[in-house]
N, C-alpha and C positions, 0 to 999 in steps of 0.2 A: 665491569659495571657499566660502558659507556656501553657496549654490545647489550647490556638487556635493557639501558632506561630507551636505545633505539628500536630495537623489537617492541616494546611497549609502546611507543610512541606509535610505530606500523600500525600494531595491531589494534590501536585506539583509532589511527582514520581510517582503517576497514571498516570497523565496528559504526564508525559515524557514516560513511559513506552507506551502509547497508541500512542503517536507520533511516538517511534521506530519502534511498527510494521505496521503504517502506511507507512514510510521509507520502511521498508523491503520489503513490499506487492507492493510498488512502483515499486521498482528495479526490484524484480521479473517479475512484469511485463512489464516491459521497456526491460530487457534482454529478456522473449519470445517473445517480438513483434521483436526485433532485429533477433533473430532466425529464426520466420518465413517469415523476411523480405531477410535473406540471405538464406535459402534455398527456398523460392517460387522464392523470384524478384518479386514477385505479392505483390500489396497493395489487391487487393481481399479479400483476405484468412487475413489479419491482419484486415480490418473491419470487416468482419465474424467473426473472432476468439472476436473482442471487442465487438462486439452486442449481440452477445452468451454469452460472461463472463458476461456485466451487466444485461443480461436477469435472471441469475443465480442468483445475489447479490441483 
């Protein structure tokens, strides 16, 4: 019993830690699309820049 409420326990801060940098990766990129939405004015260059990154991923 103590063995799987520990395993569960693991496997719930992977599970959290992998959401965090999910989060993170998020923002990041919410703030450079915000970026290049205030220095272009162009949506252009922000579909470009998202086609490119999930061509990358």
């Amino acid at each position: 019993m103590i063995t799987t409420l520990e395993e569960r326990k693991i496997n719930l801060l992977s599970q959290i830690e992998k959401l965090k940098r999910e989060i993170d990766r998020l923002r990041r990129l919410e703030y450079r699309e915000l970026a290049l939405c205030n220095l272009t004015g162009s949506v252009q260059y922000l579909v470009h820049d998202r086609l490119w990154e999930n061509s990358v991923n």
